[in-house]
SEROLUM-148533 format. One record per residue (C-alpha): x, y, z. Coordinates in pm, 1 decimal. Each point is the difference from the previous one (the first is absolute). Last residue first. Layout:
# SEROLUM-148533
SITE         X         Y         Z
SITE         X         Y         Z
...
END
This chain:
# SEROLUM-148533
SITE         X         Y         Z
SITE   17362.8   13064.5   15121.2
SITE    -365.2    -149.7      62.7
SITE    -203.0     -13.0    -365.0
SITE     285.3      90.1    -240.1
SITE     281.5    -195.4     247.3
SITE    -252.0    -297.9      -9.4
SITE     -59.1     -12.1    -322.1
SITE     369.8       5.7    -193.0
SITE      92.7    -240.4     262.5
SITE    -297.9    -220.9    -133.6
SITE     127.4     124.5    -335.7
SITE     336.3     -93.7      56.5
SITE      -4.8    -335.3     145.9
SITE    -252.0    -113.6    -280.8
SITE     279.1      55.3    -249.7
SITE     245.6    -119.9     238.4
SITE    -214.7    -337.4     -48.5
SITE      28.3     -46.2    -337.6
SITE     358.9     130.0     -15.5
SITE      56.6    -292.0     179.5
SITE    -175.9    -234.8    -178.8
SITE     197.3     161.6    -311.8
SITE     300.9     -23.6     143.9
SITE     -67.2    -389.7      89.8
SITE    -134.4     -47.8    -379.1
SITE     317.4     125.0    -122.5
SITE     237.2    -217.9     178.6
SITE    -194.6    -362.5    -103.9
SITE     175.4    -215.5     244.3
SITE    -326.0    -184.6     168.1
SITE     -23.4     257.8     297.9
SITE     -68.5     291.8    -251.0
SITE    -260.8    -215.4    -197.1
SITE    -153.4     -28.4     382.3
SITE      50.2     382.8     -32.5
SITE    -153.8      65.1    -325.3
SITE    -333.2    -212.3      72.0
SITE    -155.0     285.5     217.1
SITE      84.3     242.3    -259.3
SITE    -201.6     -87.2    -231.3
SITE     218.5    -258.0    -324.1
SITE    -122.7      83.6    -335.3
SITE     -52.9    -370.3    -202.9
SITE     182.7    -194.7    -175.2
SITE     237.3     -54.4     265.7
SITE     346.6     116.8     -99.8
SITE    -143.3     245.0    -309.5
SITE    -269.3     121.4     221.9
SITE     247.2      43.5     220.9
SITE     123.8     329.7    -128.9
SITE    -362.3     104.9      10.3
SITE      54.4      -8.7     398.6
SITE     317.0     161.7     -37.1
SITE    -169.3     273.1    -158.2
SITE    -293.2      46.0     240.6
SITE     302.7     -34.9     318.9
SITE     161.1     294.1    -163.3
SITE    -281.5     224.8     -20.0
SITE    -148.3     -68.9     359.4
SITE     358.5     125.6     102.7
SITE      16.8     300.9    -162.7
SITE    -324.3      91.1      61.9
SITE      39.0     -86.0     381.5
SITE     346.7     212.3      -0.6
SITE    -242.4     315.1    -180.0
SITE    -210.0     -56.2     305.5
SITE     238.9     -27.3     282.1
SITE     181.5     359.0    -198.9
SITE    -347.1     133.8      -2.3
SITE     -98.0     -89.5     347.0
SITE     341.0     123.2     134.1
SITE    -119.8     355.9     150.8
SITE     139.3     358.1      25.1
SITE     338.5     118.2     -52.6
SITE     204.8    -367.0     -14.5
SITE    -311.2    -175.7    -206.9
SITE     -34.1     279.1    -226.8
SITE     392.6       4.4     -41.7
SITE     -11.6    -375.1     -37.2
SITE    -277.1       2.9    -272.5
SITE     192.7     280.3    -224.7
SITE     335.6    -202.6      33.2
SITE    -207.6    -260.8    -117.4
SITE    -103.0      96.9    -274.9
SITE     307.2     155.0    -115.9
SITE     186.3    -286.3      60.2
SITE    -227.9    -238.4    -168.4
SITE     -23.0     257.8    -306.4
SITE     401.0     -29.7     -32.4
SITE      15.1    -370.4      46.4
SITE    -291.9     -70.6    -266.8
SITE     211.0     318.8    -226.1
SITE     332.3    -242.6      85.0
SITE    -186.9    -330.5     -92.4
SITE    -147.5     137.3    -327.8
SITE     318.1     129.9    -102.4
SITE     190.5    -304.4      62.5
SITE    -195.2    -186.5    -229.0
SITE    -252.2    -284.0     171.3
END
């Protein structure tokens, strides 16, 4: 990736977010918990088509961590991202529904 790209990612990242964590600091989080379960569920989908080239297959995310626990790095953070991404939402839920 050119430098560019990577600085106008960084840039639009930061603006995002900065947006999210304002809404989140005046008023709720849910948007911020869902935009981090997004994130999340979006790395862990291309990590699992990353193995595909490992395994011959796509890897789900309950197979990623025991991958993890083997020594393959990426598959871990991608279990784990996995599950944050289901983390988030459910937190996402409850503080729309009781928060």
């Amino acid at each position: 990736m050119k430098p560019v790209q990577l600085a106008m990612r960084g840039i639009s990242l930061a603006i995002l977010f900065t947006v999210l964590g304002w809404i989140a600091w005046t008023t709720t989080p849910v948007p911020l918990f869902i935009a981090l379960g997004i994130g999340a569920a979006l790395f862990s989908l291309r990590v699992g088509e990353a193995g595909q080239a490992r395994y011959g297959r796509r890897v789900p995310v309950t197979e990623m961590l025991p991958l993890g626990r083997k020594g393959d790095r990426q598959m871990l953070f991608g279990g784990i991202a996995g599950y944050l991404m289901i983390a988030c939402f459910a937190l996402a839920a409850w503080w729309a529904f009781h928060g």
